[in-house]
N, CA, C and O of each residue as an XYZ file, in Angstrom:
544
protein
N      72.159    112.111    110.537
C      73.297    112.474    109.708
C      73.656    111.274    108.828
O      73.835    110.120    109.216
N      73.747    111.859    107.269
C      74.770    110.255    106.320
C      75.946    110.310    106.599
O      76.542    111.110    107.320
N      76.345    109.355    105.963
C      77.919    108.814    105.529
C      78.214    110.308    105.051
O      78.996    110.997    105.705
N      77.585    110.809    103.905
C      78.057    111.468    103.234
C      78.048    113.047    104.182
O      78.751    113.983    103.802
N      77.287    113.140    105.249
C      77.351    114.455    105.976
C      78.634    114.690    106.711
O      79.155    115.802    106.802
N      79.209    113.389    107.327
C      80.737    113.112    108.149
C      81.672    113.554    107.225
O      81.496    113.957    106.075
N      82.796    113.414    107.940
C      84.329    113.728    107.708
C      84.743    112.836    106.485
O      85.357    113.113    105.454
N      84.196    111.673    106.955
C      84.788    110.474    106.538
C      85.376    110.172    105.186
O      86.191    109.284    104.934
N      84.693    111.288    104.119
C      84.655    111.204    102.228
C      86.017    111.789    102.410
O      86.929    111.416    101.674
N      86.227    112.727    103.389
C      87.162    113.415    103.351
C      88.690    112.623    103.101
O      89.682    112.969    102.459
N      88.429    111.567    103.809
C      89.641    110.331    104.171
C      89.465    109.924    102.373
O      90.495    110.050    101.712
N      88.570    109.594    101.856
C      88.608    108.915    100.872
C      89.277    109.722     99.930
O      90.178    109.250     99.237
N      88.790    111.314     99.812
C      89.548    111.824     99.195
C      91.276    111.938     99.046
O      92.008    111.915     98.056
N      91.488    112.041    100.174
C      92.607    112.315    100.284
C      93.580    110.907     99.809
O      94.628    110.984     99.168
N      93.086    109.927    100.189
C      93.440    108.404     99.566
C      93.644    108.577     97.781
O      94.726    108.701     97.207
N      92.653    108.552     97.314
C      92.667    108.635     96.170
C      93.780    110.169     95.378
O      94.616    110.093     94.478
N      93.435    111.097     95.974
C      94.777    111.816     95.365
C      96.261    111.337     96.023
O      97.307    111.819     95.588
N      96.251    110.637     96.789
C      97.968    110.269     96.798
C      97.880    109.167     95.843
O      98.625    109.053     94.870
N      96.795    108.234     96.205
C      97.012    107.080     95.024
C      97.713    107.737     93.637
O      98.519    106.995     93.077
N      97.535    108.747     93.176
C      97.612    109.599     91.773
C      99.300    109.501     91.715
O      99.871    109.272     90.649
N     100.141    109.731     93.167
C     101.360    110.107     93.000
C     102.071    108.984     92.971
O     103.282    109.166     92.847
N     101.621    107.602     93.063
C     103.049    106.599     93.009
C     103.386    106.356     94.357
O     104.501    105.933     94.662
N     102.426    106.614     95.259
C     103.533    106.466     96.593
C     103.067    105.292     97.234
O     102.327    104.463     96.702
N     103.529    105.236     98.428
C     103.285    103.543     98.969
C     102.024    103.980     99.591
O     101.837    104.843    100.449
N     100.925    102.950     98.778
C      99.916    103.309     99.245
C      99.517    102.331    100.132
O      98.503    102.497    100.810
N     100.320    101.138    100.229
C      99.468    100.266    101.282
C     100.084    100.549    102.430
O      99.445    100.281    103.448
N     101.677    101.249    102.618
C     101.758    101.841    104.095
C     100.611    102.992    104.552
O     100.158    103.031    105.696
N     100.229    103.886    103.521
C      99.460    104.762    103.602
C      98.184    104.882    104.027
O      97.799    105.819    104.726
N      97.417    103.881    103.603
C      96.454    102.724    104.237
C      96.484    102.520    105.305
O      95.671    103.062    106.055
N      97.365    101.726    105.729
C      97.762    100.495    106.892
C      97.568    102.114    108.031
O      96.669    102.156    108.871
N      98.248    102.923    107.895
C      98.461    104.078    108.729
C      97.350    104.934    109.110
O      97.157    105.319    110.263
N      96.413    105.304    107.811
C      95.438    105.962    108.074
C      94.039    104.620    108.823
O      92.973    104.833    109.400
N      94.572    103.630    108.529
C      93.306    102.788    109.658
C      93.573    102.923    111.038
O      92.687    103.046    111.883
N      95.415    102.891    111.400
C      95.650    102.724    112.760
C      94.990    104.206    113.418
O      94.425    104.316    114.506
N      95.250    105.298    112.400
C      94.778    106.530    113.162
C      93.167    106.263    113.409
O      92.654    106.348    114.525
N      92.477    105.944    112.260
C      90.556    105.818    112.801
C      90.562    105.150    113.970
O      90.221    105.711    115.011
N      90.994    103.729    113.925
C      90.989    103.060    115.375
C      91.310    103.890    116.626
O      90.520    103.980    117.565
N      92.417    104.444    116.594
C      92.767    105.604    117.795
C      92.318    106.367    117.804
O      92.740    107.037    118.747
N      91.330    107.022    117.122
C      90.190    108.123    117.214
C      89.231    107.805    116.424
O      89.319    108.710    115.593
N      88.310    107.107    116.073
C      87.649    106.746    115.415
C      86.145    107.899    115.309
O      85.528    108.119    114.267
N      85.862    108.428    116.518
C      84.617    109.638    116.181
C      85.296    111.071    115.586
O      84.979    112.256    115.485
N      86.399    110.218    115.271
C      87.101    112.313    114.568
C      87.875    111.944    112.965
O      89.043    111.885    112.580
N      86.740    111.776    112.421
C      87.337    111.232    110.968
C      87.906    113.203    110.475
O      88.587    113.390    109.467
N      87.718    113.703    110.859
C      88.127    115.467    109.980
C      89.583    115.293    110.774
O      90.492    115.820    110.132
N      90.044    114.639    112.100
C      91.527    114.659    112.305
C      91.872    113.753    111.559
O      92.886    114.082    110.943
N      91.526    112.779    111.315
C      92.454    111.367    111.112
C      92.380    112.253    109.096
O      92.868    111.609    108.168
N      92.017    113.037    108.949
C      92.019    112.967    107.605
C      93.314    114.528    107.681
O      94.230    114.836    106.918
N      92.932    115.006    108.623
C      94.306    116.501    108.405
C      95.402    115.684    109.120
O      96.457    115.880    108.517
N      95.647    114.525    110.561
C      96.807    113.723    110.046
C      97.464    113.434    109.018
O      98.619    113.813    108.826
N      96.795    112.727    108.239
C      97.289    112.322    106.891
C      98.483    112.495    106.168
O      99.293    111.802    105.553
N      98.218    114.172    106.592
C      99.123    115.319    105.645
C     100.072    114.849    105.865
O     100.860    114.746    104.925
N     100.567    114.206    107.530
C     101.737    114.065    107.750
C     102.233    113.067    108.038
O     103.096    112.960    108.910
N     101.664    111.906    107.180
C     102.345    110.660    106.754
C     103.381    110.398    106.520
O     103.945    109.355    106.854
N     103.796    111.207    105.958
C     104.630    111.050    104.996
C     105.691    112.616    104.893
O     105.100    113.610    104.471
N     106.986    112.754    105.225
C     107.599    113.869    106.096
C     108.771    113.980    105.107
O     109.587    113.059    105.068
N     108.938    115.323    104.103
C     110.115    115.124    103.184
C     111.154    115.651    104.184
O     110.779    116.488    105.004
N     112.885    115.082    104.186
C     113.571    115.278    105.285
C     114.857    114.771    104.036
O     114.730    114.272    102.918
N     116.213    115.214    104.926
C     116.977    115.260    104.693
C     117.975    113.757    104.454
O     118.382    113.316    105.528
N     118.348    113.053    103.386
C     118.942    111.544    104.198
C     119.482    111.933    104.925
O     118.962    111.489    105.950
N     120.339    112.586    105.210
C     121.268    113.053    106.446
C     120.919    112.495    107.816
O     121.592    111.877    108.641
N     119.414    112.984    107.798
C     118.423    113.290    109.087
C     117.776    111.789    109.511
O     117.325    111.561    110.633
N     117.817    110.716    108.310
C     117.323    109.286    108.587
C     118.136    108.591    109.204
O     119.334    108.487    108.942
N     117.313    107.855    110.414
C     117.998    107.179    111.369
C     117.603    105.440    111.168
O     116.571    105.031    110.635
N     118.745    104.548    111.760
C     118.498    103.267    111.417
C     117.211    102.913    111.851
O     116.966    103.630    112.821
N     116.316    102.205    111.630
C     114.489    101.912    112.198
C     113.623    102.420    111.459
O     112.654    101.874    110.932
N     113.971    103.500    111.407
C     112.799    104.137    110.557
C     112.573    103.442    108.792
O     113.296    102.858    107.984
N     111.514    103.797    108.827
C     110.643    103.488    107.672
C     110.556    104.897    106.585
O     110.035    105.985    106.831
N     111.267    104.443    105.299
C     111.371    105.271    104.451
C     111.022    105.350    103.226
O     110.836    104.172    102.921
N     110.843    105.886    102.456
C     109.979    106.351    100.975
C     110.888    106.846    100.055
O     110.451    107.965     99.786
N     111.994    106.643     99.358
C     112.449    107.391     98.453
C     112.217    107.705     97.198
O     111.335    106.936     96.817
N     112.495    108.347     96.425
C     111.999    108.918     95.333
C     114.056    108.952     94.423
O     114.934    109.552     95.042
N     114.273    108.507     93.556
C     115.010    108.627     93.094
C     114.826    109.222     92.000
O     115.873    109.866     91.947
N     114.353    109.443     91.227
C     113.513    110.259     90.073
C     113.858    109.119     89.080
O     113.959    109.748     88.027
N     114.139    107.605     88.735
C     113.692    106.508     88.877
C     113.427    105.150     89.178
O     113.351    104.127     88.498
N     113.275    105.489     90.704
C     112.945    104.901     91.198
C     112.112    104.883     92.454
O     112.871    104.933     93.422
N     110.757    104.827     92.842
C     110.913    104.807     93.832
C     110.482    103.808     94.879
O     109.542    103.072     94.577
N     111.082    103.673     96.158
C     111.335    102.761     96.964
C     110.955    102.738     98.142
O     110.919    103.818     98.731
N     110.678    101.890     98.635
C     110.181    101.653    100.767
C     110.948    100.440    101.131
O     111.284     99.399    100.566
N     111.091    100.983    102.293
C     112.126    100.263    103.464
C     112.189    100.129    104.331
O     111.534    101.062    104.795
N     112.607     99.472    105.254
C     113.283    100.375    106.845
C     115.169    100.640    107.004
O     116.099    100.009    106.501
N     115.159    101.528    107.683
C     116.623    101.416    107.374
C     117.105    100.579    108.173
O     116.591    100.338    109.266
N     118.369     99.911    107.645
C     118.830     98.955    108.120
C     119.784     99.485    109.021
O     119.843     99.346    110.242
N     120.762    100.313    108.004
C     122.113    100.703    108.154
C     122.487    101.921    107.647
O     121.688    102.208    106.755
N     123.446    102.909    107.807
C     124.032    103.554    106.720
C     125.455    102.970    106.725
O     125.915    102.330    107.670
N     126.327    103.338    105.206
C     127.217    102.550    104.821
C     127.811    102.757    103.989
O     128.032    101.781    103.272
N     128.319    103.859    103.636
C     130.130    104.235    102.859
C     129.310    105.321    102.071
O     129.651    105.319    100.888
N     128.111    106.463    102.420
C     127.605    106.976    101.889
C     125.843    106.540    101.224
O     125.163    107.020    100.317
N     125.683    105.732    101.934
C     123.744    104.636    100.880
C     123.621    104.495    102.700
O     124.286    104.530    103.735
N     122.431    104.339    102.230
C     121.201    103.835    103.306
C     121.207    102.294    102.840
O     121.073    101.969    101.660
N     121.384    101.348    103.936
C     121.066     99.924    103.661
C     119.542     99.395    104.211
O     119.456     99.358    105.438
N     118.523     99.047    103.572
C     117.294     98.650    103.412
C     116.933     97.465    103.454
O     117.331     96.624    102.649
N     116.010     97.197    104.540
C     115.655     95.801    104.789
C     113.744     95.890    104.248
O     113.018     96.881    104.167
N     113.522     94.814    104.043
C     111.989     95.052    103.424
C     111.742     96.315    102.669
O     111.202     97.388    102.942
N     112.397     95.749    101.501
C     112.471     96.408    100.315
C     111.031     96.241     99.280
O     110.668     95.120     98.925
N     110.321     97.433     98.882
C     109.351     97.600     97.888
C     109.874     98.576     96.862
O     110.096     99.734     97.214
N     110.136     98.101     95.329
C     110.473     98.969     94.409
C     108.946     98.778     93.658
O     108.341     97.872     93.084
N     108.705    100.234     94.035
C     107.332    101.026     93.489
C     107.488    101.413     91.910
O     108.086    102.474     91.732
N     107.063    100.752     90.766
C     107.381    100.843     89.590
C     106.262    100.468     88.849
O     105.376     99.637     89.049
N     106.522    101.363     87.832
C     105.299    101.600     86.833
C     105.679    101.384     84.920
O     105.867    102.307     84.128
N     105.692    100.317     84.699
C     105.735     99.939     82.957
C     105.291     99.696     82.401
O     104.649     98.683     82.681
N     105.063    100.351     80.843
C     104.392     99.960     80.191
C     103.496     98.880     79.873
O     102.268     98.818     79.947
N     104.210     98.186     79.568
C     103.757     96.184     79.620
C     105.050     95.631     80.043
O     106.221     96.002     79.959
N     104.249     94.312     80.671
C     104.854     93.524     80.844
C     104.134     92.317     80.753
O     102.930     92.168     80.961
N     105.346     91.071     80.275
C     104.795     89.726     79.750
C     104.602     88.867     81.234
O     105.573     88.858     81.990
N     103.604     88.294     81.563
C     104.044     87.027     82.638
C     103.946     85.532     82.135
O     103.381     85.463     81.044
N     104.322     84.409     82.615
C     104.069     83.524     82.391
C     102.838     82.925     83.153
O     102.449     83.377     84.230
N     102.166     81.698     82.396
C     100.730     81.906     83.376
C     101.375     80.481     84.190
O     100.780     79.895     85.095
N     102.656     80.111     83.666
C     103.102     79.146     84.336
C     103.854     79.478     86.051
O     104.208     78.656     86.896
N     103.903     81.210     86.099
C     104.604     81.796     87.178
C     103.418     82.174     87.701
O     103.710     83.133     88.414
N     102.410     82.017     87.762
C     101.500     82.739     88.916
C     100.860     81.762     89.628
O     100.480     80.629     89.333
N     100.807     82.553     90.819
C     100.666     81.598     92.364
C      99.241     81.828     92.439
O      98.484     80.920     92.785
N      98.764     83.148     92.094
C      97.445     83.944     92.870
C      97.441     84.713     91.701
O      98.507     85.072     91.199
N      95.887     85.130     91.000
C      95.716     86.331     90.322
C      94.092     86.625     90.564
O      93.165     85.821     90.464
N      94.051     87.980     90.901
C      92.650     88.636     91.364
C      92.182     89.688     90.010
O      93.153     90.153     89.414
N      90.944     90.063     89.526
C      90.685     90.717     88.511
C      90.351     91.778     89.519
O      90.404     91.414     90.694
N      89.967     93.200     89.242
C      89.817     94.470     89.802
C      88.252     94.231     89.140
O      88.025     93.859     87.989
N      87.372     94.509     90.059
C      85.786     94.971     89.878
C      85.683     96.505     89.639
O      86.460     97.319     90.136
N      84.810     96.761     88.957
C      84.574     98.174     89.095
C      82.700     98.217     88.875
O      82.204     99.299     88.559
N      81.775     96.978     89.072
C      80.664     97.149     89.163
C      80.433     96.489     90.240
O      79.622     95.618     89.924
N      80.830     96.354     91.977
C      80.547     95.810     92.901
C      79.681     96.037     93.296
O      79.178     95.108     93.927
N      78.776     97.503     93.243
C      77.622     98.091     93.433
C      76.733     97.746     92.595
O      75.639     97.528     93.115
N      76.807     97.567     91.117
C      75.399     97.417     90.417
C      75.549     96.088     90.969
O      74.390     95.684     91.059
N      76.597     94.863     91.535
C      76.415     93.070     91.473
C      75.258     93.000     93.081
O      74.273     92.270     93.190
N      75.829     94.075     94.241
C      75.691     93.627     95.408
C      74.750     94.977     95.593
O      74.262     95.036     96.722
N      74.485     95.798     94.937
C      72.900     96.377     95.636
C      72.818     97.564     94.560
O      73.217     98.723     94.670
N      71.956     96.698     93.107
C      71.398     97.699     92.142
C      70.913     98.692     92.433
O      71.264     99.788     91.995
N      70.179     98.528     93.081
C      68.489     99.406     93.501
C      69.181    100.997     93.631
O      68.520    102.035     93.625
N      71.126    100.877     93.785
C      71.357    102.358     94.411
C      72.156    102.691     93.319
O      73.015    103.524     93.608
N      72.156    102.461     92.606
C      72.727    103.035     91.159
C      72.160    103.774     90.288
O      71.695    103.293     89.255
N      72.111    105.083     90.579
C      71.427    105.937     90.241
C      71.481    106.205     89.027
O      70.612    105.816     88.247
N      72.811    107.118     88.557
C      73.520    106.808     87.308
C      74.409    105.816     86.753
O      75.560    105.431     86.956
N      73.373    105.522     85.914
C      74.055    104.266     85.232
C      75.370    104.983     84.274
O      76.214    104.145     83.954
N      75.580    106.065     83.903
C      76.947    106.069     83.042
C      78.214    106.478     83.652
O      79.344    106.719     83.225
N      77.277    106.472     85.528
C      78.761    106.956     86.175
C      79.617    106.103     86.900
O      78.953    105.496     87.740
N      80.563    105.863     86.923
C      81.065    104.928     87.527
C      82.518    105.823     88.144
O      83.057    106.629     87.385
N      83.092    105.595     89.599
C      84.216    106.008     90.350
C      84.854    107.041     89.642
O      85.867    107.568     90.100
């Protein structure tokens, strides 16, 4: 059996269409590895888990601890809750998930900068690059 006969594309798929929506994808990540590790020969569960990463619910219904995702229509945000508090959820490890046009940096403000590859396959094993005009 390949890679490609398993479950496993299945996971990838499903990665890549949430990537599409803006959502926190490195909790999303972080989550779908802990599930392979805890079942690792059942990639077709760890991929219909998934679905339920991520649970639309009521604020009402959010309790202090938990880890949350909001969507403000603009903004959206990850947390844990801290607190609630005169009507707001108070948020500790705060990520505001945001998307703009441009933006300027200074090259005098950067600590770390990584470029995104998108030919890691033709650098680290030509021979399997079948189509050359296709790429991800």
């Amino acid at each position: 059996m390949t890679f490609k006969e398993t479950e496993y594309p299945n996971i990838i798929e499903k990665l890549y269409e949430m990537s599409r929506q803006e959502l926190p994808m490195e909790d999303i990540v972080r989550e779908t590895w802990c599930l392979d590790k805890r079942i690792p020969l059942y990639p077709g569960i760890v991929a219909y888990c998934m679905n339920g990463i991520l649970e639309k619910t009521d604020a009402s219904n959010v309790t202090e601890g938990q880890y949350v995702y909001i969507d403000t229509g603009s903004e959206k945000i990850t947390g844990r809750v801290k607190s609630r508090n005169n009507g707001s959820l108070v948020l500790s490890d705060v990520t505001v998930i945001q998307k703009v046009p441009e933006k300027a940096v200074g090259t005098d403000k950067i600590k770390s900068i990584e470029i995104m590859k998108y030919n890691t396959l033709e650098k680290a094993w030509p021979s399997l690059v079948f189509d050359k005009n296709k790429k991800g």
